[in-house]
C-alpha positions as CSV (number, residue, x, y, z in Angstrom):
1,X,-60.3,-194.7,-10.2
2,X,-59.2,-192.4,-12.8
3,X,-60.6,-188.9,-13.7
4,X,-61.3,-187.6,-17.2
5,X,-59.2,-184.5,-18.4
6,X,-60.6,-182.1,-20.6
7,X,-57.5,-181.8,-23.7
8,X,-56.8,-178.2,-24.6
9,X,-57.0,-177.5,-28.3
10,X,-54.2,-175.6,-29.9
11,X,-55.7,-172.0,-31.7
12,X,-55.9,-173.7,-35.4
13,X,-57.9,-176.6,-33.9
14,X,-60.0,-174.7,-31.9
15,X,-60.6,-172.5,-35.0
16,X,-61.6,-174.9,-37.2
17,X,-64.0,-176.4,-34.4
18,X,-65.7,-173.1,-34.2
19,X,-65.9,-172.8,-38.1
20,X,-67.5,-176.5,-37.7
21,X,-69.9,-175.4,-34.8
22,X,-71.0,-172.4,-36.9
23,X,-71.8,-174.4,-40.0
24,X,-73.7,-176.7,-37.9
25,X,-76.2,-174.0,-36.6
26,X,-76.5,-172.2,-40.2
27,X,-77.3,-175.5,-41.9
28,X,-80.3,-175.2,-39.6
29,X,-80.7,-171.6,-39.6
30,X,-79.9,-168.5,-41.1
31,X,-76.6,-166.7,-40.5
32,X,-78.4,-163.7,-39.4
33,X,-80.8,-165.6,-36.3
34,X,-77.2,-167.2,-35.0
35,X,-75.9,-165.7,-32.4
36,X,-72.1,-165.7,-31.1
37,X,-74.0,-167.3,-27.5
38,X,-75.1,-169.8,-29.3
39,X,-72.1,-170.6,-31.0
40,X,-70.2,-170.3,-27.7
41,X,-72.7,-172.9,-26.5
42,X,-72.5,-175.5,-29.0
43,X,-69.3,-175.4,-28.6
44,X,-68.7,-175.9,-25.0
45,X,-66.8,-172.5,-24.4
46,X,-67.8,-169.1,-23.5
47,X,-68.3,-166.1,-25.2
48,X,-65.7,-164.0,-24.6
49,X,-63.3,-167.6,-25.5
50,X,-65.0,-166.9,-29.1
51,X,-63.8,-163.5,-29.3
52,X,-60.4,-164.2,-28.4
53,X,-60.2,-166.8,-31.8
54,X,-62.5,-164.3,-34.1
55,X,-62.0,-160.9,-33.7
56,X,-65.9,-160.5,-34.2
57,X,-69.2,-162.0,-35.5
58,X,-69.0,-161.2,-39.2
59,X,-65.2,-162.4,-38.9
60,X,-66.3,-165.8,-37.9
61,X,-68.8,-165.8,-40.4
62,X,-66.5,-165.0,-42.8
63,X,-64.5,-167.8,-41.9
64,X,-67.5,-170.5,-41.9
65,X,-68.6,-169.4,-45.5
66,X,-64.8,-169.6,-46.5
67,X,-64.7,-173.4,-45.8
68,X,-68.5,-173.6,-47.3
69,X,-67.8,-171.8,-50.7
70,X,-64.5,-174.4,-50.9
71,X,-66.7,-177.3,-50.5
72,X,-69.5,-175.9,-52.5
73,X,-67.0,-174.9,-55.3
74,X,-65.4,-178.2,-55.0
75,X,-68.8,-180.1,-55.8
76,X,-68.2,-178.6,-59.6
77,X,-65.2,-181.1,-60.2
78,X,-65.4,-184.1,-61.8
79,X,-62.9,-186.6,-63.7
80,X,-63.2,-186.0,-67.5
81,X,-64.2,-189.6,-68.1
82,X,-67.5,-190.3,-70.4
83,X,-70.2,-188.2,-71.8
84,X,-70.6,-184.5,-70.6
85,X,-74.6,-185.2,-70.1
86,X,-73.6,-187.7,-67.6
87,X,-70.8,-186.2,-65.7
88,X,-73.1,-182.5,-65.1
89,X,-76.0,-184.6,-63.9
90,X,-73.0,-186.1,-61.4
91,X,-72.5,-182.6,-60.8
92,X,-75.6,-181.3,-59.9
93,X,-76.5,-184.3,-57.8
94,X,-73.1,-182.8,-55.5
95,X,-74.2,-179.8,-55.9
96,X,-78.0,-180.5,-54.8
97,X,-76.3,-182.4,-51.5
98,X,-74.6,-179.6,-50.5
99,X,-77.9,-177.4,-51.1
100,X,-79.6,-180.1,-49.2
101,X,-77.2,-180.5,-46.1
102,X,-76.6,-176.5,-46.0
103,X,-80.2,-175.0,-46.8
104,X,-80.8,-172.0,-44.9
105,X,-76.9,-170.9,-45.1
106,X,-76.8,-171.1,-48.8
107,X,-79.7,-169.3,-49.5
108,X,-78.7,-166.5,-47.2
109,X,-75.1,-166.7,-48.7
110,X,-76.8,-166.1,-52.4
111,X,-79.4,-164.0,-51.1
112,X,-77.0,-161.5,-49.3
113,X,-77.7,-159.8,-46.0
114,X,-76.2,-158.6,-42.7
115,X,-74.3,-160.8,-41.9
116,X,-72.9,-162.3,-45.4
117,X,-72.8,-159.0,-47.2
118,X,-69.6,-157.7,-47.0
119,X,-67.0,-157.1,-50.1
120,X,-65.2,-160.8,-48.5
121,X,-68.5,-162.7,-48.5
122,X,-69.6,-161.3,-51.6
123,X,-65.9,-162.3,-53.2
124,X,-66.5,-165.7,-51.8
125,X,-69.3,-166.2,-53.8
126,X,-68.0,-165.0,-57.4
127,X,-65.5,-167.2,-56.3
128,X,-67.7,-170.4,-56.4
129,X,-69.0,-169.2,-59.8
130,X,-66.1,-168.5,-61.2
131,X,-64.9,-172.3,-60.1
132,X,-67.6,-173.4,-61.9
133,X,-67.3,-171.6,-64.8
134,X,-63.5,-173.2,-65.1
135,X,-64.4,-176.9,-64.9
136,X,-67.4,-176.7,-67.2
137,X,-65.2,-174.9,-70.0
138,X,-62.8,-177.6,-68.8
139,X,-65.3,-180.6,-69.5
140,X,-65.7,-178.9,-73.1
141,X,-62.7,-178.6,-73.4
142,X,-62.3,-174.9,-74.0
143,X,-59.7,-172.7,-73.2
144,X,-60.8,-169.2,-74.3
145,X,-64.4,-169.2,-74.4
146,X,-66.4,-167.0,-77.4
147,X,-68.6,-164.5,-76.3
148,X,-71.8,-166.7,-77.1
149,X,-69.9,-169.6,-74.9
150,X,-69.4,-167.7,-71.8
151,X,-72.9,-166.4,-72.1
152,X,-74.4,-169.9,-72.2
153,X,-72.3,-171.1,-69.4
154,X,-72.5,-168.6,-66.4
155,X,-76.3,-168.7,-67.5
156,X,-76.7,-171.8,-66.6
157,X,-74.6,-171.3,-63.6
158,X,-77.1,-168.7,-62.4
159,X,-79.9,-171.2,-63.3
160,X,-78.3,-173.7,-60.9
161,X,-78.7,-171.3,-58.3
162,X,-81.9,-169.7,-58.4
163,X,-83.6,-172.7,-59.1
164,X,-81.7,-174.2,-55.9
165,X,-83.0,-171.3,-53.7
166,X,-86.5,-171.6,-55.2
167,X,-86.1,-175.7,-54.5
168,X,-85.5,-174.9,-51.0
169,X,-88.9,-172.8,-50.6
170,X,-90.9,-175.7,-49.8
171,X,-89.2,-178.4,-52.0
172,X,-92.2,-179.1,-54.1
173,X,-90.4,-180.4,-57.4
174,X,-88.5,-183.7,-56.6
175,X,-84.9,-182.9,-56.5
176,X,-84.1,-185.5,-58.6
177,X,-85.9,-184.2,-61.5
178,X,-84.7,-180.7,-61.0
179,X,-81.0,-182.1,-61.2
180,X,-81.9,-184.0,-64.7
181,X,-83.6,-180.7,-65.8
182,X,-80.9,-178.4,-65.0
183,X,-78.4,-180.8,-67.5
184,X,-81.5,-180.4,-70.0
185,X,-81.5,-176.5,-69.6
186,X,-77.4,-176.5,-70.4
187,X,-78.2,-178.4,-73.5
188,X,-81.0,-176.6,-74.4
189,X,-79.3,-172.6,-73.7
190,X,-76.4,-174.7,-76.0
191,X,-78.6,-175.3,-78.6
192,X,-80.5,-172.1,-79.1
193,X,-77.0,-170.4,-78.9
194,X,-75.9,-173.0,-81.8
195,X,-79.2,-171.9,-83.8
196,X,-77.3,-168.1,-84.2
197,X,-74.0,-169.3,-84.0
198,X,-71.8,-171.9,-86.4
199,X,-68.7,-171.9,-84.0
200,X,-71.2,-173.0,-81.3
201,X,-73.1,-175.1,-83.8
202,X,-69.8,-177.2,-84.2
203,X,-69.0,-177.6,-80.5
204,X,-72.6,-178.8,-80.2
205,X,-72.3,-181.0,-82.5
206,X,-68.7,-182.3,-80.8
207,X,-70.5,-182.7,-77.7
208,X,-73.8,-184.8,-79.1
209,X,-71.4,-187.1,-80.5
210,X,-70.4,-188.6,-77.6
211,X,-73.7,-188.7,-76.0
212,X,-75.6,-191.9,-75.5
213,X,-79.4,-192.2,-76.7
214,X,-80.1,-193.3,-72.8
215,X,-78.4,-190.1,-71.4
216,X,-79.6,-187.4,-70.3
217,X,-79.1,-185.4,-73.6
218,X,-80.7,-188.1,-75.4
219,X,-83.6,-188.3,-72.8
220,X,-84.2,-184.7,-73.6
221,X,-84.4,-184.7,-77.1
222,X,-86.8,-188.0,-76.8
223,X,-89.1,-186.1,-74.8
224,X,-89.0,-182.8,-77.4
225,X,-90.2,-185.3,-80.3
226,X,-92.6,-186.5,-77.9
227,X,-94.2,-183.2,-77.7
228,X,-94.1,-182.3,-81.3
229,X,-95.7,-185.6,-82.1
């Protein structure tokens, strides 16, 4: 007969465990109602264990929205292969799981508060925009964005995210349509932007090229004649 032995995690492993735990809890929770007990808990340790990894609670915090703002910003890359309509609607559908899986801890992250409101959590999540902001000029293949450009794009960025917070408050528009209309929404802040602006007008017209009539660019502008006629 052979007893079990508990195997004792190096520091970095038991780090990243608690990071893991944390997540857990404030993919179910707000950051704010999650207590270092219940963290302890969950993970099989004891408080003062937590401590001796994480100096303190808004530390670990800290850490936990560090690996979320990496996988969050990662969910805006995407291989430059076929028409931009169909590779942000790939986007959004990453960035809608990621809303999905991490509810209560993202809206608290955007919202600000207590416990996610310092100077580092606030840098973490200009740090997710600014991501953001990179690959989409990437995708239109723009290095040094006009002023009209950059308007357009962190826009839309902040569209993505308030109409992901407002999503989450009862999730009464199905997501799927939400995803398709925030691709519409970039086209659309596009175009009016190309209505003032003929450097704008021409990467518009660039982009539309490439675009399918069954994509989601073309789906929009089916639905727009629909509405005139």
């Amino acid at each position: 007969m052979t007893t079990g032995v508990r195997r004792r995690m190096g520091v970095e492993e038991r780090r990243q465990q608690l990071i893991g735990v944390a997540l857990d809890l404030f993919s179910r929770r707000s950051p704010d109602e999650v207590s270092i007990d219940e963290i302890a808990s969950a993970a099989g340790i004891s408080r003062p264990l937590v401590y001796h990894y994480f100096p303190g609670k808004l530390s670990l915090y800290e850490a936990a929205l560090q690996r979320a703002s990496d996988d969050l910003a990662a969910r805006f890359v995407e291989p430059h292969e076929g028409p931009l309509g169909a590779r942000l609607l790939r986007v959004m559908g990453r960035y809608f799981d990621f809303v999905d899986e991490h509810g209560p801890g993202f809206s608290a992250l955007m919202r600000g508060g207590p416990a996610v409101g310092s100077s580092t959590t606030n840098a973490l999540v200009d740090s997710v925009r600014q991501a953001a902001y990179v690959q989409i000029l990437s995708h239109l293949g723009v290095t040094d964005p006009p002023a009209r450009l950059e308007l357009v794009v962190r826009s839309w960025i902040s569209l993505a995210e308030s109409t992901a917070l407002i999503w989450l408050d009862g999730r009464r528009i199905p997501r799927a349509e939400l995803e398709t209309q925030l691709v519409h929404d970039f086209a659309a802040l596009t175009a009016v932007s190309a209505a003032y602006d003929e450097e704008m007008g021409a990467l518009l017209r660039r982009v539309i090229e490439d675009e399918p009539a069954d994509g989601p660019f073309g789906d929009l502008v089916g639905r727009l004649i629909g509405l005139a006629g």
